[in-house]
N, CA, C, O and CB atoms as a CASP TS submission, in Angstrom:
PFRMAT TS
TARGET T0000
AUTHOR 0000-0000-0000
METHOD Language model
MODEL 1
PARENT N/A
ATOM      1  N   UNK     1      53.783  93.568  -4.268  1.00  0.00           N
ATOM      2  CA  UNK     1      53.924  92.589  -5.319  1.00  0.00           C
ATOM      3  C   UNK     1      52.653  92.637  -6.175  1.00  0.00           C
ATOM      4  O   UNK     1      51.532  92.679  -5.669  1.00  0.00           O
ATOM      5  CB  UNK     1      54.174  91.157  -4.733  1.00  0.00           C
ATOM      6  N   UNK     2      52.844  92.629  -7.289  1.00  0.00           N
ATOM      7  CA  UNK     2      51.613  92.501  -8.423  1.00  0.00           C
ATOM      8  C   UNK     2      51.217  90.962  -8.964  1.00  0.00           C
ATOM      9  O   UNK     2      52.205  90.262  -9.186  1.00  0.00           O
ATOM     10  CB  UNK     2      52.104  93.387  -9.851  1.00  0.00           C
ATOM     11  N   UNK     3      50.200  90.474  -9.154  1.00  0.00           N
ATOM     12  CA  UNK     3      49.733  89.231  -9.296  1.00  0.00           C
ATOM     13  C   UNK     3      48.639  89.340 -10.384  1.00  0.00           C
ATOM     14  O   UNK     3      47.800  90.234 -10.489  1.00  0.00           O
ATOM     15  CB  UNK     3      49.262  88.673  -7.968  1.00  0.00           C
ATOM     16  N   UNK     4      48.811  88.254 -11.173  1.00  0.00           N
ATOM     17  CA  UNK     4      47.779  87.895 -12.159  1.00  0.00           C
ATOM     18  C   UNK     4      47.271  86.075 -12.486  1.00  0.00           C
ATOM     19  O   UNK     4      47.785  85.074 -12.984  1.00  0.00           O
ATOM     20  CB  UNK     4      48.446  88.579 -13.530  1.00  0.00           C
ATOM     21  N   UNK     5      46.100  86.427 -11.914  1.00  0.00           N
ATOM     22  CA  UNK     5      45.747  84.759 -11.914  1.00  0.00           C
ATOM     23  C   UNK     5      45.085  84.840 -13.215  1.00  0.00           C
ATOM     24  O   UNK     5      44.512  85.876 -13.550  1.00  0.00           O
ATOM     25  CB  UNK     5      44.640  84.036 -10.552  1.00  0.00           C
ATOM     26  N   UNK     6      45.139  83.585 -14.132  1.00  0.00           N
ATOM     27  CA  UNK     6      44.868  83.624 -15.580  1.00  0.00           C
ATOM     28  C   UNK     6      44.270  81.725 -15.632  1.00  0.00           C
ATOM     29  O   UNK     6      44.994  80.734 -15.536  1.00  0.00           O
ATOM     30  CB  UNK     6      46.640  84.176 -16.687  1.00  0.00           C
ATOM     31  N   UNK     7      43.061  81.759 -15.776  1.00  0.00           N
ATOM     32  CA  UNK     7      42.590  80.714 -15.996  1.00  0.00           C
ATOM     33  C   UNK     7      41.488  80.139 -17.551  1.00  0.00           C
ATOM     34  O   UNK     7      40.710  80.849 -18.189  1.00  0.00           O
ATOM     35  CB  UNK     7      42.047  80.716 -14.767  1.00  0.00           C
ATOM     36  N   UNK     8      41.752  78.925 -17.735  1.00  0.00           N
ATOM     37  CA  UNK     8      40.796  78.376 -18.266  1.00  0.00           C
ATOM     38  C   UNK     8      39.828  77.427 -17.614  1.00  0.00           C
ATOM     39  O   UNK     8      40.196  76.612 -16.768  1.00  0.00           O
ATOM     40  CB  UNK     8      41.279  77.913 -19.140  1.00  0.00           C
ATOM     41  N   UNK     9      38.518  77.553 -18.043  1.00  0.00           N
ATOM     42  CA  UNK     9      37.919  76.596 -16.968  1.00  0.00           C
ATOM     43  C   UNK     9      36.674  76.131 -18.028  1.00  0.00           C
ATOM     44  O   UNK     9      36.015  76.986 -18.620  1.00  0.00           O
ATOM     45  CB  UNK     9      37.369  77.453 -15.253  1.00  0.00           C
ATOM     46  N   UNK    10      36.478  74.968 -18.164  1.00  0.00           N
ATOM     47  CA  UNK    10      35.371  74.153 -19.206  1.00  0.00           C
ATOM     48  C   UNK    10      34.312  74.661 -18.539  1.00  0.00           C
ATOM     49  O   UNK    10      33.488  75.509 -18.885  1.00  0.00           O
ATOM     50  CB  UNK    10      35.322  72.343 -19.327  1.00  0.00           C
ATOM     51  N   UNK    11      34.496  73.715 -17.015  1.00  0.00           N
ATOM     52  CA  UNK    11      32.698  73.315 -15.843  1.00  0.00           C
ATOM     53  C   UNK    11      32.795  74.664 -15.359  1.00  0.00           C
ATOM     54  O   UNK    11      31.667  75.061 -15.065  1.00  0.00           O
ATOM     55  CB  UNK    11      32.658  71.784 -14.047  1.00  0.00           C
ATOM     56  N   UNK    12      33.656  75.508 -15.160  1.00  0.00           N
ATOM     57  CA  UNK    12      33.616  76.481 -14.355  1.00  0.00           C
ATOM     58  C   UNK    12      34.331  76.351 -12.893  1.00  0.00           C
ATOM     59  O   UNK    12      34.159  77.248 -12.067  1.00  0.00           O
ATOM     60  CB  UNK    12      32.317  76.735 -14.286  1.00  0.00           C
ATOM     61  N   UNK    13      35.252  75.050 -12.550  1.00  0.00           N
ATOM     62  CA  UNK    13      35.522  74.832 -11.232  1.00  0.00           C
ATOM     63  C   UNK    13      36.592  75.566 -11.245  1.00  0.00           C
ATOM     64  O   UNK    13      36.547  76.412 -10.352  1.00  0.00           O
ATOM     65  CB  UNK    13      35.660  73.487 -10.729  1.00  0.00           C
ATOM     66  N   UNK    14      37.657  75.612 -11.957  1.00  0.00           N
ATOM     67  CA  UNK    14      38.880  76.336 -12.128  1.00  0.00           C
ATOM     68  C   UNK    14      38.549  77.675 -11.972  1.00  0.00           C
ATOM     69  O   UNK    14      39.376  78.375 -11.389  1.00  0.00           O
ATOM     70  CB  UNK    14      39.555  76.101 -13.405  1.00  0.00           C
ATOM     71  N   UNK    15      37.082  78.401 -12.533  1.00  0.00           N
ATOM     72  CA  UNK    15      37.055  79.509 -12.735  1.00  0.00           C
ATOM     73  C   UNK    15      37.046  79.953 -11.224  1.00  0.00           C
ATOM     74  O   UNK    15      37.609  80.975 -10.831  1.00  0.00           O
ATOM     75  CB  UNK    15      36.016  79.874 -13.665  1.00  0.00           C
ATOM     76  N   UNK    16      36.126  78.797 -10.154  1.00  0.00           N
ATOM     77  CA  UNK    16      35.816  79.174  -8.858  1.00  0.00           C
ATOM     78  C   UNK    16      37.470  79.120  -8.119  1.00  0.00           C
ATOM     79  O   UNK    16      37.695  80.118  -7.433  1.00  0.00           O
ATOM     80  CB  UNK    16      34.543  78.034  -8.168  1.00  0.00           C
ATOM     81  N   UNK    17      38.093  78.566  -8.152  1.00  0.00           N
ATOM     82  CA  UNK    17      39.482  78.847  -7.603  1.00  0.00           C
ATOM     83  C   UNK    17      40.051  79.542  -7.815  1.00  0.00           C
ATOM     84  O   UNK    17      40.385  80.295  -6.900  1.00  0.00           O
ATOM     85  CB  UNK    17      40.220  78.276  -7.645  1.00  0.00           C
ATOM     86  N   UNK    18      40.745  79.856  -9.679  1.00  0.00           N
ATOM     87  CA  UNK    18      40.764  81.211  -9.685  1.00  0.00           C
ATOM     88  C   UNK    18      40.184  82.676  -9.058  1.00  0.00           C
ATOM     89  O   UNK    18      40.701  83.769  -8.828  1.00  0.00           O
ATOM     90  CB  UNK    18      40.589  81.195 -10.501  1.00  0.00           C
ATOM     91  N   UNK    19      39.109  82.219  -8.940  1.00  0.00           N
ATOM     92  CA  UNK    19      37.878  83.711  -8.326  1.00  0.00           C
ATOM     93  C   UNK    19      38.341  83.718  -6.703  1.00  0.00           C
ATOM     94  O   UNK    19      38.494  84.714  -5.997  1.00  0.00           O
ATOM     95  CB  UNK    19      35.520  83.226  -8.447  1.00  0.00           C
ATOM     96  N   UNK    20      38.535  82.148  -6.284  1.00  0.00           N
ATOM     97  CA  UNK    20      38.580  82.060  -4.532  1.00  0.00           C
ATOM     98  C   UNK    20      40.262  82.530  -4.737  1.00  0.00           C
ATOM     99  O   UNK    20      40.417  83.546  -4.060  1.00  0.00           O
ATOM    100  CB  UNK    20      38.166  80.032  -3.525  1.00  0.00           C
ATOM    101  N   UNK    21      41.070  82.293  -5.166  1.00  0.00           N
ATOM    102  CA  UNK    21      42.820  82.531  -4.830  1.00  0.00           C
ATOM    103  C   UNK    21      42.617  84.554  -5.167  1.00  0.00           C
ATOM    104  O   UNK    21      43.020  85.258  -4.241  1.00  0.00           O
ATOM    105  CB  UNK    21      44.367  81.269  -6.547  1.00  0.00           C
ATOM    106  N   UNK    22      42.175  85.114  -6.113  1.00  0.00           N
ATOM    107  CA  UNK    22      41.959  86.376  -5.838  1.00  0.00           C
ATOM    108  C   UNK    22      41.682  87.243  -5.103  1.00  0.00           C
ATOM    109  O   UNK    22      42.171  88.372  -5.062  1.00  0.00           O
ATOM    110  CB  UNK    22      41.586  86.577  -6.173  1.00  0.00           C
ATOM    111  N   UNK    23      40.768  86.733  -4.375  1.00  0.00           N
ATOM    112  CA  UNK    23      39.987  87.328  -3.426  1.00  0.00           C
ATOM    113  C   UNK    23      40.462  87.405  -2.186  1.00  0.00           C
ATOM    114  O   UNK    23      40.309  88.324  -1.381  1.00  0.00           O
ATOM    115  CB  UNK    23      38.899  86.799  -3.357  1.00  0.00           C
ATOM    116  N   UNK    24      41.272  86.014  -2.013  1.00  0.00           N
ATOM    117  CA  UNK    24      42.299  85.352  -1.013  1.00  0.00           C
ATOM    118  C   UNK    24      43.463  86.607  -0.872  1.00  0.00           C
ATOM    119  O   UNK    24      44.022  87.123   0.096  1.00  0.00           O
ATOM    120  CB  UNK    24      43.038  83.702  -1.721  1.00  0.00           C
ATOM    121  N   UNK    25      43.526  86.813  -2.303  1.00  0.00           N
ATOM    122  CA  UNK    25      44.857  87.983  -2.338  1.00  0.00           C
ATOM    123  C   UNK    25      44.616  89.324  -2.279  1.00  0.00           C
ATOM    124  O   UNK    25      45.316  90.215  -1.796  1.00  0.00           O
ATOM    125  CB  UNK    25      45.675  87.964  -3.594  1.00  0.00           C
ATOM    126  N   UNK    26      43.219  89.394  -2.991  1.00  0.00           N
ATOM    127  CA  UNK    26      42.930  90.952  -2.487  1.00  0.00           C
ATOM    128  C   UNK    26      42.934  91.286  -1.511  1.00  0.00           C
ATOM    129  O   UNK    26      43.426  92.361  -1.168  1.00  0.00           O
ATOM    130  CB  UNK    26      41.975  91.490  -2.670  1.00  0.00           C
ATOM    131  N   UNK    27      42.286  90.323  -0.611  1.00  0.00           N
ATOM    132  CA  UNK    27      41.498  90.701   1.212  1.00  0.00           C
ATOM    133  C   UNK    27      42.996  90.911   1.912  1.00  0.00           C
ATOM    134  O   UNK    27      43.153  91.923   2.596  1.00  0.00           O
ATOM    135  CB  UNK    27      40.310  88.888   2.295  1.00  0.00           C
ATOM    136  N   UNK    28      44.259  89.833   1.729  1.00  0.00           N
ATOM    137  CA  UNK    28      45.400  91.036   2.219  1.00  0.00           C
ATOM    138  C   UNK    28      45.989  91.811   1.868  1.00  0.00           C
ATOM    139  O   UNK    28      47.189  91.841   2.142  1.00  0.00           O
ATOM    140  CB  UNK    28      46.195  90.900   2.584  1.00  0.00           C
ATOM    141  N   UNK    29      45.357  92.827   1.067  1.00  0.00           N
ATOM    142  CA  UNK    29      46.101  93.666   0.765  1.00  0.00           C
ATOM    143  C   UNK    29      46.741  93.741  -0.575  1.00  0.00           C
ATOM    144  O   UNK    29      47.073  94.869  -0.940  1.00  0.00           O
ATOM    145  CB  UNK    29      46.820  93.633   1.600  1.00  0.00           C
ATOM    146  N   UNK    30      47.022  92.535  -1.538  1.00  0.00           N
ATOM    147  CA  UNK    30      48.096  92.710  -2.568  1.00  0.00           C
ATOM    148  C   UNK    30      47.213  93.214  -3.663  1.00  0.00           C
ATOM    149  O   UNK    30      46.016  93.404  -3.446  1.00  0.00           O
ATOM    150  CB  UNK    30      48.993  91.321  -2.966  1.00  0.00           C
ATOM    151  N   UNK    31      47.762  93.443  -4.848  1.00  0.00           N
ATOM    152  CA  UNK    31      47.605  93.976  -6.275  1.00  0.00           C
ATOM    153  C   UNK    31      47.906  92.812  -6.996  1.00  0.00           C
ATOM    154  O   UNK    31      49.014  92.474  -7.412  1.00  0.00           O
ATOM    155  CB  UNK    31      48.546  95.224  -6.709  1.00  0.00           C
ATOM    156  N   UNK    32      46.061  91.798  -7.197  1.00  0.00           N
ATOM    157  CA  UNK    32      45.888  91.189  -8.032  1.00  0.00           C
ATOM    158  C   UNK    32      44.679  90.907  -9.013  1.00  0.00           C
ATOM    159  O   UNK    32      43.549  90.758  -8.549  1.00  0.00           O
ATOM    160  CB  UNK    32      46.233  90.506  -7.575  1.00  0.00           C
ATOM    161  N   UNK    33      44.926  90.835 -10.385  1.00  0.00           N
ATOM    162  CA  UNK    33      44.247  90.631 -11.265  1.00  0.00           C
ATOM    163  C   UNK    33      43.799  89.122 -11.816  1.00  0.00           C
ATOM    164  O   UNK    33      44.512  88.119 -11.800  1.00  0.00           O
ATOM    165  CB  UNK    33      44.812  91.320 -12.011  1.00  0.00           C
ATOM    166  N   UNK    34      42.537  89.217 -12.271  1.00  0.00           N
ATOM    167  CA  UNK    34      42.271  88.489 -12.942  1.00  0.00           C
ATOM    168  C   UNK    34      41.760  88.071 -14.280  1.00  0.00           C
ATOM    169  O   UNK    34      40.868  88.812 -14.691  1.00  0.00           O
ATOM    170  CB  UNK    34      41.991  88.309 -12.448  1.00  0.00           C
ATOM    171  N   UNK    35      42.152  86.870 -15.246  1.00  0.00           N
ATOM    172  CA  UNK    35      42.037  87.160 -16.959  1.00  0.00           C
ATOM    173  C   UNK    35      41.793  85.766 -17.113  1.00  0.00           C
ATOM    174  O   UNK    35      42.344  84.880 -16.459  1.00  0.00           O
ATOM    175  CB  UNK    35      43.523  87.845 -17.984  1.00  0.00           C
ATOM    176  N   UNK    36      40.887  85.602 -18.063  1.00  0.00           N
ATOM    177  CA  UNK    36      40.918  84.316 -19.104  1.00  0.00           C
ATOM    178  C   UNK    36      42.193  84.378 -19.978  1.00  0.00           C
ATOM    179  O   UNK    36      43.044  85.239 -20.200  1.00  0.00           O
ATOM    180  CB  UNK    36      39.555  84.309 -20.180  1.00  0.00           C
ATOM    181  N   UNK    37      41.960  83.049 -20.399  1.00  0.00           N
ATOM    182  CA  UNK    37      43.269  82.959 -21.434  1.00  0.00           C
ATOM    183  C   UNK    37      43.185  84.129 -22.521  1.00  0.00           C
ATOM    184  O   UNK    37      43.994  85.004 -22.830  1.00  0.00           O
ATOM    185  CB  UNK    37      43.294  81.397 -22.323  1.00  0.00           C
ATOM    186  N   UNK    38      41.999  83.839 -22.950  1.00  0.00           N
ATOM    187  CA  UNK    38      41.478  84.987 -24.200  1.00  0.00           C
ATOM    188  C   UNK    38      41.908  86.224 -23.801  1.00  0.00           C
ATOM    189  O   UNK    38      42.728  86.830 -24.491  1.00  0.00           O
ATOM    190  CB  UNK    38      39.780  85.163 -24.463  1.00  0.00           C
ATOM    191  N   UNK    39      41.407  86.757 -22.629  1.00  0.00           N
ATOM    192  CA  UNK    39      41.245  87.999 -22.558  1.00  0.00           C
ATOM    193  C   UNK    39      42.822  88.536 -21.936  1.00  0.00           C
ATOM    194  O   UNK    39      42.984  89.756 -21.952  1.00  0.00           O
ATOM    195  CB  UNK    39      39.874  88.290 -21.662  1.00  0.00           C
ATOM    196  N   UNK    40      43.807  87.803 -21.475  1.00  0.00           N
ATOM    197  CA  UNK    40      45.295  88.121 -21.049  1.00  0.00           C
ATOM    198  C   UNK    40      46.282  88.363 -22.205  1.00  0.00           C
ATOM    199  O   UNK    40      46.579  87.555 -23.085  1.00  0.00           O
ATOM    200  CB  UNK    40      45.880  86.923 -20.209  1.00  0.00           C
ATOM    201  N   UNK    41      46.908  90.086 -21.989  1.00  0.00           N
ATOM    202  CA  UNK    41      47.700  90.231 -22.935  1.00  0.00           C
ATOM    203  C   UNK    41      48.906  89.957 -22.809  1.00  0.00           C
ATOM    204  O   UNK    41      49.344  90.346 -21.726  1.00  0.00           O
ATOM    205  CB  UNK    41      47.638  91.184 -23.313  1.00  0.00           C
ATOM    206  N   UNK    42      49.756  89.374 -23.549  1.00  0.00           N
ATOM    207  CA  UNK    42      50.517  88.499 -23.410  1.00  0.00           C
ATOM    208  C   UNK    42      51.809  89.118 -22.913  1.00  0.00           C
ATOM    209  O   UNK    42      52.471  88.582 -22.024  1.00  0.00           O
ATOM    210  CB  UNK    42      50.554  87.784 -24.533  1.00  0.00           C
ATOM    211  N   UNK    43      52.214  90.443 -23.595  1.00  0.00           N
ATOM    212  CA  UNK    43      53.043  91.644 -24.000  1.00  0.00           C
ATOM    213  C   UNK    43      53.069  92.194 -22.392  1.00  0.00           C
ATOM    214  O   UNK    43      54.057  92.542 -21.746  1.00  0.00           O
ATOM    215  CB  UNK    43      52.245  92.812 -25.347  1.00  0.00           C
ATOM    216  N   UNK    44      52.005  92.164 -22.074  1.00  0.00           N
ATOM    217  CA  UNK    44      51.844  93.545 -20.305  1.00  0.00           C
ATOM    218  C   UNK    44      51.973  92.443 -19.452  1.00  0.00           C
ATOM    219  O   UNK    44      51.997  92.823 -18.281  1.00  0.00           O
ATOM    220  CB  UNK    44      49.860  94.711 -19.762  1.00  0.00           C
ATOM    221  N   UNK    45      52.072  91.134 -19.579  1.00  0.00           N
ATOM    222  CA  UNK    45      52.752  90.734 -18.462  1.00  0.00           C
ATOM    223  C   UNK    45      53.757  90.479 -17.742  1.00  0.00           C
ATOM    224  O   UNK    45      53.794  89.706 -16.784  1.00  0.00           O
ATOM    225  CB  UNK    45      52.596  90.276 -18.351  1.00  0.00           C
ATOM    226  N   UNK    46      55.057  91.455 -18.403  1.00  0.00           N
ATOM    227  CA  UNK    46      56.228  91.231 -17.802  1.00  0.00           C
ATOM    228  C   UNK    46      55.641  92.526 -16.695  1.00  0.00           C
ATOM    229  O   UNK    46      56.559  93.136 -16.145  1.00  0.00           O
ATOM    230  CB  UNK    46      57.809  91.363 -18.866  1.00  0.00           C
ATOM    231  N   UNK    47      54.393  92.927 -16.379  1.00  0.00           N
ATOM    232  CA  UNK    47      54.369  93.861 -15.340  1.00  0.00           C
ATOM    233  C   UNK    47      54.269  93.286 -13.946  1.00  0.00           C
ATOM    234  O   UNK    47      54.378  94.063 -12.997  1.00  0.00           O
ATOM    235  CB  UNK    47      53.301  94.744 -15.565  1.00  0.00           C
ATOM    236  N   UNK    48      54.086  92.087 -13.747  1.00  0.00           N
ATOM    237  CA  UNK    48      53.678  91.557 -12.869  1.00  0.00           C
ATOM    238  C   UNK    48      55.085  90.548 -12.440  1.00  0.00           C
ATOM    239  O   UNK    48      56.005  90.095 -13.121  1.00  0.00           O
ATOM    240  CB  UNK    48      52.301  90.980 -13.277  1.00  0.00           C
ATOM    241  N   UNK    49      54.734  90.455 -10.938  1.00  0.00           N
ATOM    242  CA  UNK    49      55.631  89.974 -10.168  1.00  0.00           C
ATOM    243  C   UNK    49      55.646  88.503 -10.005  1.00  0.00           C
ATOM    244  O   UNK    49      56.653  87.815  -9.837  1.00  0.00           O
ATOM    245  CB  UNK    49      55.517  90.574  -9.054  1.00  0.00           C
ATOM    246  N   UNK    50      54.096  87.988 -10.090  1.00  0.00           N
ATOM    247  CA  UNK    50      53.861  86.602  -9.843  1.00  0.00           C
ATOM    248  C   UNK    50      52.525  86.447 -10.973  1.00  0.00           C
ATOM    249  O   UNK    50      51.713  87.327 -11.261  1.00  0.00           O
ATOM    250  CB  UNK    50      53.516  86.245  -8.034  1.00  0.00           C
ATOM    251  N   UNK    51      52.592  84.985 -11.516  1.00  0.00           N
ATOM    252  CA  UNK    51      51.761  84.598 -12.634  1.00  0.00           C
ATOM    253  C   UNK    51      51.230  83.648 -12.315  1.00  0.00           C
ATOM    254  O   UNK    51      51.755  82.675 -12.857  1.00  0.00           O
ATOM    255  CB  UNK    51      52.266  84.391 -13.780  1.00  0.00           C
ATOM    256  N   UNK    52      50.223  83.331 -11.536  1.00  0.00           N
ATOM    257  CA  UNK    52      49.564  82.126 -11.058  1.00  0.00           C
ATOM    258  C   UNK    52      48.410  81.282 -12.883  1.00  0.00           C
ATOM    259  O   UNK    52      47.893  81.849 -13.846  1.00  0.00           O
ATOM    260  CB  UNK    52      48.298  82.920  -9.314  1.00  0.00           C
ATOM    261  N   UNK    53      48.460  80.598 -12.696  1.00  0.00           N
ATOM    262  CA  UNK    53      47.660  79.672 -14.002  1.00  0.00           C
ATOM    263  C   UNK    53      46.945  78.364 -13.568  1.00  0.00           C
ATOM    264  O   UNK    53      47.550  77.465 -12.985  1.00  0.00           O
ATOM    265  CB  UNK    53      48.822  79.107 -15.202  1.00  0.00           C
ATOM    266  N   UNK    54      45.820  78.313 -13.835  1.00  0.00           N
ATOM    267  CA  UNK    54      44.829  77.077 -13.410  1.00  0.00           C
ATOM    268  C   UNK    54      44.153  76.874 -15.013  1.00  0.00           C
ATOM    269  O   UNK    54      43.971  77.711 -15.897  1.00  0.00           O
ATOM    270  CB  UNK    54      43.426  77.578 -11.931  1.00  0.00           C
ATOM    271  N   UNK    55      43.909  75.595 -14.980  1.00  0.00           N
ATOM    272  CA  UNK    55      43.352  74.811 -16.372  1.00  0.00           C
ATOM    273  C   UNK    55      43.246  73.604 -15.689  1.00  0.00           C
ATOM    274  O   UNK    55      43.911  73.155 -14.756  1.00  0.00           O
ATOM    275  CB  UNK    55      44.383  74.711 -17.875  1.00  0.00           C
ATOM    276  N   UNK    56      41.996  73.009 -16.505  1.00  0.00           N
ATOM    277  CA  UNK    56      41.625  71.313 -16.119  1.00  0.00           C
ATOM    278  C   UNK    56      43.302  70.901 -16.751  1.00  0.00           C
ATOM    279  O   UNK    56      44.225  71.608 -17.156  1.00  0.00           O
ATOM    280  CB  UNK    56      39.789  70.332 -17.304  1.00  0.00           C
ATOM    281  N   UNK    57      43.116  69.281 -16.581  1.00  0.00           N
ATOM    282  CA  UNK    57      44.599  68.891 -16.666  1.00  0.00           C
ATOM    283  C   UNK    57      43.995  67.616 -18.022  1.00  0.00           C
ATOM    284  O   UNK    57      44.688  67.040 -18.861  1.00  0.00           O
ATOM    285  CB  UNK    57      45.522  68.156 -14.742  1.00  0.00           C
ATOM    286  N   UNK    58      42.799  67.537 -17.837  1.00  0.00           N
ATOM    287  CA  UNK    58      42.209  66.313 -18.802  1.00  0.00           C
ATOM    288  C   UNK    58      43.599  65.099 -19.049  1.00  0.00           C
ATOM    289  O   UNK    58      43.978  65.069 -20.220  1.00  0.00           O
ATOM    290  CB  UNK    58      41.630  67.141 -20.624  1.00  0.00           C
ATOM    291  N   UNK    59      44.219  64.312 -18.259  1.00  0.00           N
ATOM    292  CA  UNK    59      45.484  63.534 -18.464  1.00  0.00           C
ATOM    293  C   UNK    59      46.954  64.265 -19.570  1.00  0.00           C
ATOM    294  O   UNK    59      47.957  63.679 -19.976  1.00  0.00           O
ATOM    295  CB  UNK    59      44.818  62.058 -19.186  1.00  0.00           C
ATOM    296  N   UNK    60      46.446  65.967 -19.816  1.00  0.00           N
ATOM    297  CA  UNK    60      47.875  66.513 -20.062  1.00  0.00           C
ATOM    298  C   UNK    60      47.195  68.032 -20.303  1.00  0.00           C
ATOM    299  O   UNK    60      46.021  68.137 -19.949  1.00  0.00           O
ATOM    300  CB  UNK    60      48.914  65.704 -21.554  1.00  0.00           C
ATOM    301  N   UNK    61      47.717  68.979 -20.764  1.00  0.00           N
ATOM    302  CA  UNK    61      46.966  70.361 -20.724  1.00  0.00           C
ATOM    303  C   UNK    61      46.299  70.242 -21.812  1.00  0.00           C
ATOM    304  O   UNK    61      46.548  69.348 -22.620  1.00  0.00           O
ATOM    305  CB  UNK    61      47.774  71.701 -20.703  1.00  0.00           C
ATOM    306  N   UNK    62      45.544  70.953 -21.949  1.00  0.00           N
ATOM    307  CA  UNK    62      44.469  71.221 -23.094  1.00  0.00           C
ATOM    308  C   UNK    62      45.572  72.221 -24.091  1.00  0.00           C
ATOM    309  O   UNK    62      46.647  72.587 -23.617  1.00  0.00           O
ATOM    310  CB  UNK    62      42.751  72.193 -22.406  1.00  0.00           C
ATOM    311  N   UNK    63      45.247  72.508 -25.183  1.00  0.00           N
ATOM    312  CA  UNK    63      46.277  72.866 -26.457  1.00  0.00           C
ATOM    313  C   UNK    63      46.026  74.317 -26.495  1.00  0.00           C
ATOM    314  O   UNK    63      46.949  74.932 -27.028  1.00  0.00           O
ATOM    315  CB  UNK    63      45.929  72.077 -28.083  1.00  0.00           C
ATOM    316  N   UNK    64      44.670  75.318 -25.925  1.00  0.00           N
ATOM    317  CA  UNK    64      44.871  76.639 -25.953  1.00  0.00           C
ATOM    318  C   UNK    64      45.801  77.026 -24.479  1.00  0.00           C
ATOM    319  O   UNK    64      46.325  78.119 -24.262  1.00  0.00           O
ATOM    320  CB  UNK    64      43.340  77.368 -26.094  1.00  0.00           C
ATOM    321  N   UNK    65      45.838  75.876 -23.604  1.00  0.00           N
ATOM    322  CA  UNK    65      46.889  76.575 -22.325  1.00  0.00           C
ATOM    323  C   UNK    65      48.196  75.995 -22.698  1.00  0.00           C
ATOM    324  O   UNK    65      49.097  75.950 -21.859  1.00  0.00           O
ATOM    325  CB  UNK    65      46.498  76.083 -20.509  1.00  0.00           C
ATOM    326  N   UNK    66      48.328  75.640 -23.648  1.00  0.00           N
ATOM    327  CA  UNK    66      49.687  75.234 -23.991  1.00  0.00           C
ATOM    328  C   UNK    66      50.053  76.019 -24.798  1.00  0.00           C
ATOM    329  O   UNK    66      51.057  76.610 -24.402  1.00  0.00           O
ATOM    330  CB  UNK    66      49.913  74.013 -24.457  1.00  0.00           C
ATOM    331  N   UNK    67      49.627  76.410 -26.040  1.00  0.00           N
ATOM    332  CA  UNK    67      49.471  77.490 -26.465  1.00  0.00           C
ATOM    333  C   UNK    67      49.979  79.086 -25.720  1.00  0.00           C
ATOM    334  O   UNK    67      50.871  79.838 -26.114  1.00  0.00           O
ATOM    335  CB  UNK    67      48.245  77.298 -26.643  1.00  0.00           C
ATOM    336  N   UNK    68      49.382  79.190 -24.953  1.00  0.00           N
ATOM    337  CA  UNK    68      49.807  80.398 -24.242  1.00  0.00           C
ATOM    338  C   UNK    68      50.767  79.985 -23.298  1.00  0.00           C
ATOM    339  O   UNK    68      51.752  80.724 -23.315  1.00  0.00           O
ATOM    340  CB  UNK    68      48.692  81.143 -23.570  1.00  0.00           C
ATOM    341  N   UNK    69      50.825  79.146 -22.550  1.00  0.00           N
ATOM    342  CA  UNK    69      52.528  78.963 -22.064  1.00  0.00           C
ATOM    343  C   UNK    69      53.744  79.299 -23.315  1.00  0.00           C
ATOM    344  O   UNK    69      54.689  80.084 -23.243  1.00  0.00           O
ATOM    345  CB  UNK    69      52.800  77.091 -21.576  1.00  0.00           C
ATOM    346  N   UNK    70      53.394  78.535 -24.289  1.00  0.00           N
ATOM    347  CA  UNK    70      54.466  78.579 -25.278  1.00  0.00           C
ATOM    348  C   UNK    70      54.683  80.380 -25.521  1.00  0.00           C
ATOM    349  O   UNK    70      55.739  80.967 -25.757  1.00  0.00           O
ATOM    350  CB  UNK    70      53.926  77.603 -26.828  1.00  0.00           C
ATOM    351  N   UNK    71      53.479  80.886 -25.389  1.00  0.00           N
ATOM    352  CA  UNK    71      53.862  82.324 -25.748  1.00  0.00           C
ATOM    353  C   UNK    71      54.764  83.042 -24.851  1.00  0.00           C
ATOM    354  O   UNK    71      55.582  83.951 -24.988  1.00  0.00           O
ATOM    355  CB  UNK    71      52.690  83.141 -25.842  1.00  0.00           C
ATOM    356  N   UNK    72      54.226  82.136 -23.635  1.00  0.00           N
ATOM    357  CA  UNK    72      54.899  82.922 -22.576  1.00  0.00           C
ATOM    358  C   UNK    72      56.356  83.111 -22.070  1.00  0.00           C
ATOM    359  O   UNK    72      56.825  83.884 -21.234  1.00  0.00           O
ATOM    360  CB  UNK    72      54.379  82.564 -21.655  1.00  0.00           C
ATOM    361  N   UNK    73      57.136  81.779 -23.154  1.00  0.00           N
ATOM    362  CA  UNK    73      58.300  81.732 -23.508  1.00  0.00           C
ATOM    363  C   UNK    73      59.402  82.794 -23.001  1.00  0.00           C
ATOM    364  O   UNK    73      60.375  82.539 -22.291  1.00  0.00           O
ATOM    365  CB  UNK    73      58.160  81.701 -24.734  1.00  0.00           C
ATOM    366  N   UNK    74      59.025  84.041 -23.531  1.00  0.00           N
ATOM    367  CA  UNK    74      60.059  85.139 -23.459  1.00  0.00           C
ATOM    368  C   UNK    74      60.063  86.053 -22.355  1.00  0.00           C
ATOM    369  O   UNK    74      60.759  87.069 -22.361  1.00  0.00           O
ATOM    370  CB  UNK    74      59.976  85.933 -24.562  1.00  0.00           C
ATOM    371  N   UNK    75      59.220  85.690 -21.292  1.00  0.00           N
ATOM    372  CA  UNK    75      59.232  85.791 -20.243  1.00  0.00           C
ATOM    373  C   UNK    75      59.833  85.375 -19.059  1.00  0.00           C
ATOM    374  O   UNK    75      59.455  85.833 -17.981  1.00  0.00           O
ATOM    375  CB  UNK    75      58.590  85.715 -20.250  1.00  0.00           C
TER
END
C-alpha cells in the first residue's frame, strides 16, 4: 500500500505527528511519503492508496486546508 501524509502545521505540533505517523509507517515496512500543503501535487495523488491529512482545527479548518480538500474533489 502507498501512503502520503500531507500536513499543515502553524507551532509545528502537527508537523511532529505527521513526522511521528511516518516513521510509524516506514519502520513496518510500507511506502510512505511525506508533503506540506504547498509542496503536494495535487494531480500524482491518485497514486496513492491512503491520504492521511493533519492541520490545527482553530474551531473549523484553516482556508489553505480547505482549499486543498476542495481540490481534492476529483479524487
Amino acid at each position: 500500500m502507498r501512503s502520503i501524509i500531507i500536513y499543515f502545521s502553524l507551532t509545528g505540533n502537527t508537523k511532529k505527528v505527521a513526522q511521528a505517523i511516518h516513521r510509524g509507517m516506514s519502520r513496518l515496512g510500507e511506502q510512505c511519503d511525506i508533503a506540506t500543503g504547498k509542496e503536494v501535487d495535487i494531480q500524482r495523488l491518485t497514486n496513492y492508496d491512503l491520504i492521511g491529512l493533519g492541520s490545527p482545527i482553530w474551531g473549523g479548518l484553516p482556508p489553505n486546508v480547505r482549499r486543498l480538500i476542495d481540490a481534492m474533489s476529483p479524487l
